[in-house]
Each structure stands twice: as C-alpha cells, then as structure tokens.
N, C-alpha and C positions, 0 to 999 in steps of 0.2 A: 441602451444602458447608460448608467451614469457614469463618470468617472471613477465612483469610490469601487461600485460596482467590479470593472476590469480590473483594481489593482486587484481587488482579494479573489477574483480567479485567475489570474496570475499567480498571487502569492501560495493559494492551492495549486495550483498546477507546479510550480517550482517546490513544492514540499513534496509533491508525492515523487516526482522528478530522484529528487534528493532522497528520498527513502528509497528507493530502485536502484540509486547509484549507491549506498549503503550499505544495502543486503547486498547486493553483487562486490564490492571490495572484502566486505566480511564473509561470505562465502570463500573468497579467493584465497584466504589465508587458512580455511578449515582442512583437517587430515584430509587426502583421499584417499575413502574406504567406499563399500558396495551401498552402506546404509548414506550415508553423509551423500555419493553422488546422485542418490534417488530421489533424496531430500531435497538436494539442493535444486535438481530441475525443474523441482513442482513450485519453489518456493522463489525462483527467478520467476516463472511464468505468473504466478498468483502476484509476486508484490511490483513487477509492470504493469501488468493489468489493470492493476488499480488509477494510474495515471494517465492510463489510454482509453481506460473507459469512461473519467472524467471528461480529457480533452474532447471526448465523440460528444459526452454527456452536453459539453457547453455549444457544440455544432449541431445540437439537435433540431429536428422539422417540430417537432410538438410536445408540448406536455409529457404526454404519455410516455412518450421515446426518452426522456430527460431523466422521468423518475427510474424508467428499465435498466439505465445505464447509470444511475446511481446507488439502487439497487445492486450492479453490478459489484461499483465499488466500495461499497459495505462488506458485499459477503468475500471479495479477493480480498480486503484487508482483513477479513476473518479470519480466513484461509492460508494468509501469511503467520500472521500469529500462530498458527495451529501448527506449522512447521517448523517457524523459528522456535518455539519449545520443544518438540521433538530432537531438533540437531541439537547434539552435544557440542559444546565450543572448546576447543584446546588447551587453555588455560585461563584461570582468570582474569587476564586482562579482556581477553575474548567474550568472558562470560557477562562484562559489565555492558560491550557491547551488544551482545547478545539481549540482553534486559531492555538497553537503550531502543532496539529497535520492537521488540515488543512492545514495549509503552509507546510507541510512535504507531504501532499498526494499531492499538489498541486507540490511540487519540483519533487515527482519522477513520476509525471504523465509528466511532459516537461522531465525529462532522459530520460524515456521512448518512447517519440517523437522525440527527439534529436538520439537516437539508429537508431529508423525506418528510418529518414533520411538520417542518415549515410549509413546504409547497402543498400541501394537501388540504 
C-alpha cells in the first residue's frame, strides 16, 4: 500500500475509534432506567463493532473476507443509528449530541457503502 493509502485508514480507524469513545461518554451521562439500560448495551456493542470490524476488515487474508467485514460495519453503523434514536436523551443539550452522533453513524454507514462499491 501506498502511503496516502495508511493514512486514511488510520484516519477511519481513528474515526470509528472516536465515535465508540462518543457514544460511551454520552451514554454515561443518560438517566438510568430499564429501557435506557437495554439500549444502551446493544448500542455499546453495535457502535464498537464497527471499528473492530474494520480493523479485522484492513488484516484481512482475502478479498472476500474484506468485503464480509465491511459489510459488517455498514450494517453495526446501521444498527447504532437505530438505537441512538430510540434512547431518549436528558436534555437538550444531550439531544444535540444525540443528533451529532446519528449523523456520524449515518456518515460512516454511506463510507462504508461507498468501499463496498468501490471494491466490487
């Protein structure tokens, strides 16, 4: 690979990093209730996932194995989204984060689609 190459998966890998370390601070600060903690452990494990199944994705033995775990992290960025609007957030200021990381799962869920079509 080329140099330009490593930086920008780096650069994705430190983004999805960074949205994993996001949702877990903004989770930290939401009520705890029965719905909110049900939420929140589906929506820790879907919006990691996305950043570990990249990093497997870029260690992959083939093709095939690259697109499976890209694939992967489409549908956990999907899957985040789908939760961060289900939790309620505490207040406004919450709610703006709340948005923020929507549009973020929403952006790396189109990287994501945009890879798949590329490679194929």
């Amino acid at each position: 690979m080329t140099e330009i190459q490593n930086v920008i998966q780096y650069d994705l890998e430190e983004r999805t990093y960074l949205f994993a370390q996001r949702v877990i601070d903004f989770l930290n600060k939401q009520p705890k209730n029965i719905a909110n903690l049900e939420i929140s452990r589906q929506l820790v494990r879907s919006s990691g996932s996305v950043g570990a199944n990249y990093i497997e994705a870029n260690e992959s033995l083939s093709k095939k194995d690259f697109i499976v775990r890209i694939k992967i992290c489409r549908k956990e960025s999907k899957e985040s989204r789908y939760w961060l609007r289900l939790l309620k957030a505490r207040d406004n200021v919450e709610e703006n984060v709340k948005t923020q990381l929507i549009q973020e799962a929403t952006e790396l869920m189109k990287i994501f689609g945009s890879i798949l079509v590329k490679i194929k």
